[in-house]
N, C-alpha and C positions, 0 to 999 in steps of 0.2 A: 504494500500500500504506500502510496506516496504524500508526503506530507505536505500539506495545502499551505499555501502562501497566500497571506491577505493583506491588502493596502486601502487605503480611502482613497476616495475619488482624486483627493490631491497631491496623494505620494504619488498614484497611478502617470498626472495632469505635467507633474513636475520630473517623473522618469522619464517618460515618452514625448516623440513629436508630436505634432497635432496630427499629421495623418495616422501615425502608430497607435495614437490614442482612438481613434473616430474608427481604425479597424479593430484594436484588440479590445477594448474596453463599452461603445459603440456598436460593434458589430457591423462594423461598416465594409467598402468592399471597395478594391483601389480598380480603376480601369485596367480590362484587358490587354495585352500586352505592352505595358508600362512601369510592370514591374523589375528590381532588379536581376532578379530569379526567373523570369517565365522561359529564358531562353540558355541558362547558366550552367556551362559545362562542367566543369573545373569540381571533381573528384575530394568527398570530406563529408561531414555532417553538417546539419541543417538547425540551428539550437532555437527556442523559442525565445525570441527576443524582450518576453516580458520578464525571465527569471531565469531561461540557460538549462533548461532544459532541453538533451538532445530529442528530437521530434524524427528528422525523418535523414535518410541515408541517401548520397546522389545513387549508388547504386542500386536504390530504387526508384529513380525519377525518369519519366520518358517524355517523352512530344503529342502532347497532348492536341496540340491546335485549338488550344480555348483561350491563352495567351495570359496564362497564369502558369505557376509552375504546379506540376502533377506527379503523384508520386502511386506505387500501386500499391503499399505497406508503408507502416510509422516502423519506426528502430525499433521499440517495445509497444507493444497493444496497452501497456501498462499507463503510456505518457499519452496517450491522446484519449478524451471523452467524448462522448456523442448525445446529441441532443437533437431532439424533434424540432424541426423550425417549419413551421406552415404560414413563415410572411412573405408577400407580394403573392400571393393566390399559388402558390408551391406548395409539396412535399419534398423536403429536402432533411438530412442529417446534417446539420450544424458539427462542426468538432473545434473544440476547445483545448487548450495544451490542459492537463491533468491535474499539474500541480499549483498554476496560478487562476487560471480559467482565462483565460485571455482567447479570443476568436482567433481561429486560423481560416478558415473557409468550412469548405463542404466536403460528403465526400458521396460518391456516386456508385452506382451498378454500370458504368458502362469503361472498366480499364479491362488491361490486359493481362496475360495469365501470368503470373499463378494465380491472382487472386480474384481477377475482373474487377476491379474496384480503382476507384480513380481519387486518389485526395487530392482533391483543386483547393490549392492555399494560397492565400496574400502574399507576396513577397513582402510586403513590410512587417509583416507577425515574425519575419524569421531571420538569423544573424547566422551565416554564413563562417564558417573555420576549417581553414583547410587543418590537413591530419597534425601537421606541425605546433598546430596551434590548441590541437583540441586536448583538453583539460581528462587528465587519469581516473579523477571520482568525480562524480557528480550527485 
């Protein structure tokens, strides 16, 4: 189980940019491909930019053409949550990083194998470290 990280609106206001904020906190959603990530090759993990929690692995991210970046599995099923979202007249699963709750996107029935699942996430929910950089515990 992983231990919940909790902020007020102002710690949240005063960590994050204003788009970081209006996606992770918000629920908001950055335009299609305009994010840093939707098209970002370069080999490492993917950390949840509200608290550094690893989230998802390049080697499992692929080309989606939705112009976000997509992934077909998170690193552990343990770090990402799912949630019911039925806003703008959808069904959709909301996923949220585990430990802080911060929005990362959605995630879909239409990826490819192994698992057919597509997690379409915000490139601003996510802080990018190549392996040199990436931290022994978390």
């Amino acid at each position: 189980m992983i231990e919940k990280i909790k902020k007020s609106d102002d710690e949240w206001r005063k960590q994050l940019t204003h788009e970081q904020y209006e996606v992770l906190r918000r629920k908001g959603t950055e335009p299609p491909f305009c994010g840093a990530f939707f098209d970002h090759k370069k080999d490492a993990t993917y950390y949840c930019v509200g608290c550094g929690l690893p989230l998802f692995s390049s080697s499992h991210k692929f080309i989606s053409g939705t112009g976000w970046p997509s992934f077909f599995q998170p690193v552990d099923e343990e770090h990402v949550a799912y949630h019911p979202d039925n806003s703008h007249g959808m069904r959709r699963t909301e996923i949220a990083c585990a430990r802080c709750d911060s929005h990362l996107g959605h995630v879909f029935e239409d990826g490819p194998k192994p698992t057919g699942l597509r997690y379409c996430i915000n490139s601003v929910s996510l802080e990018f470290k190549p392996q040199e950089q990436e931290p022994k515990n978390v």
